[in-house]
C-alpha positions as semicolon CSV with decimal commas, in nm:
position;residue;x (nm);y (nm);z (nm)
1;X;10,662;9,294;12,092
2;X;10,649;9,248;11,695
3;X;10,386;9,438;11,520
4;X;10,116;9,168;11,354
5;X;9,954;9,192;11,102
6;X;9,680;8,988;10,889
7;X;9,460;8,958;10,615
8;X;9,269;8,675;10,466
9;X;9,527;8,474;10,344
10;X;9,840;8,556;10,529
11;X;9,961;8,679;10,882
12;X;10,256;8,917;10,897
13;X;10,536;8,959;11,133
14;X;10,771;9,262;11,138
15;X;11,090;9,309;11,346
16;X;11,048;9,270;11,743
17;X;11,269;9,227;12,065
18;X;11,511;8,953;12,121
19;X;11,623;8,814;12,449
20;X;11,862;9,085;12,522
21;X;11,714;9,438;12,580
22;X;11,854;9,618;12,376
23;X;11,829;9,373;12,037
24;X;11,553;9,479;11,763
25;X;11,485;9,310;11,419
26;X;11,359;9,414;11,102
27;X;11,272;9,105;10,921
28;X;10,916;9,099;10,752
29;X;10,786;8,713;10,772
30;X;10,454;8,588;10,601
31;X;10,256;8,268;10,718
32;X;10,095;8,118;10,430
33;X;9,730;8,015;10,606
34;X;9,667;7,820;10,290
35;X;9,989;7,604;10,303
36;X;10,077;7,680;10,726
37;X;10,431;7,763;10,591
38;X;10,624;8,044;10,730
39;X;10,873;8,266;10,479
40;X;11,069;8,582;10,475
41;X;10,898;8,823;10,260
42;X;11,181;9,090;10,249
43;X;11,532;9,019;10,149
44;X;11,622;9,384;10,110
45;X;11,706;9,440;10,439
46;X;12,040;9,661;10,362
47;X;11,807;9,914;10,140
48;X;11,777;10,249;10,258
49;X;11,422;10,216;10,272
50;X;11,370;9,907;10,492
51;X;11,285;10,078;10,805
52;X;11,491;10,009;11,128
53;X;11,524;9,761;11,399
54;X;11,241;9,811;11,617
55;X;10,969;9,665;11,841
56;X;10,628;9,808;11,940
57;X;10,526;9,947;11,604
58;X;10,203;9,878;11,457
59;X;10,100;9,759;11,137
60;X;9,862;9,688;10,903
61;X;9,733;9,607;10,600
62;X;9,541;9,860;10,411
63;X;9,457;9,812;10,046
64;X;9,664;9,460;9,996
65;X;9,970;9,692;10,152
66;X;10,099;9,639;10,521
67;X;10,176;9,991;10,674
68;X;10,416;10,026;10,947
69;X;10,428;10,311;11,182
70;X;10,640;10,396;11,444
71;X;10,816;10,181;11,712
72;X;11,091;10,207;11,958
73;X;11,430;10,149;11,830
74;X;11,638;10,366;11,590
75;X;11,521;10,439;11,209
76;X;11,724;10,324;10,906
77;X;12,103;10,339;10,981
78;X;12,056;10,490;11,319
79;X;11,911;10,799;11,231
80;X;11,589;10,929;11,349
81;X;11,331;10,980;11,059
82;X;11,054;11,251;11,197
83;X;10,979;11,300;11,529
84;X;11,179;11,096;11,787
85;X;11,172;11,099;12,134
86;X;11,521;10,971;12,244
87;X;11,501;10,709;12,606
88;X;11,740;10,879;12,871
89;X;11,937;10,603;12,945
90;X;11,997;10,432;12,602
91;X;12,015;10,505;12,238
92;X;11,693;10,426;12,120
93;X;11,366;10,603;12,165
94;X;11,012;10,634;11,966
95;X;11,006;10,741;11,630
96;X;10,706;10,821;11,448
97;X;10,818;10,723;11,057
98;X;10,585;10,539;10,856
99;X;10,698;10,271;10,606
100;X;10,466;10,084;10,310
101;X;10,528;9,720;10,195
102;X;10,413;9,578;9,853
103;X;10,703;9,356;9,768
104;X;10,951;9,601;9,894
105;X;10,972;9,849;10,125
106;X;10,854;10,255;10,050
107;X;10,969;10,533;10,280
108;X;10,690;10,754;10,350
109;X;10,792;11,111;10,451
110;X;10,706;11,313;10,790
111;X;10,537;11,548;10,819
């Protein structure tokens, strides 16, 4: 349950669900449709504005950005960024914060 991603010359992975329930990712990887190699596009993965381990967020790419929105996990450093709807019986839940990538990551606020 990554969000996907594409446009002509690249697809786009972001963060996901491992094997065990409650495990999320945040990794952004690229596959080069030119070359068919896969990379990670963002090392900045302990900046404040790399958004949180998630899965079931959606993304896209909207003028040569990907936008990320949402997902169910926890924001940045476990905190909640705008609306989030905590699960009852862990400490996760759906969060509604909104994230741009061109080379790095850009908080967006809530509104």
């Amino acid at each position: 349950r990554c969000a996907y991603a594409n446009d002509q010359s690249k697809v786009y992975i972001f963060g996901g669900q491992g094997t065990e329930e409650e495990v999320r990712y945040n990794e952004l990887y690229c596959l080069d449709l030119e070359k068919m190699q896969w990379t990670m596009c963002n090392n900045n993965s302990d900046e404040d504005n790399t958004p949180g381990r998630k899965s079931g967020a959606g993304m896209v790419v909207w003028n040569g950005k990907l936008v990320l929105f949402g997902g169910y996990g926890l924001s940045r450093n476990n905190q909640p960024n705008g609306t989030f709807i905590k699960d009852k019986h862990v400490d996760m839940g759906w969060t509604n914060d909104l994230h741009v990538y061109d080379k790095t990551w850009e908080r967006q606020p809530s509104k």
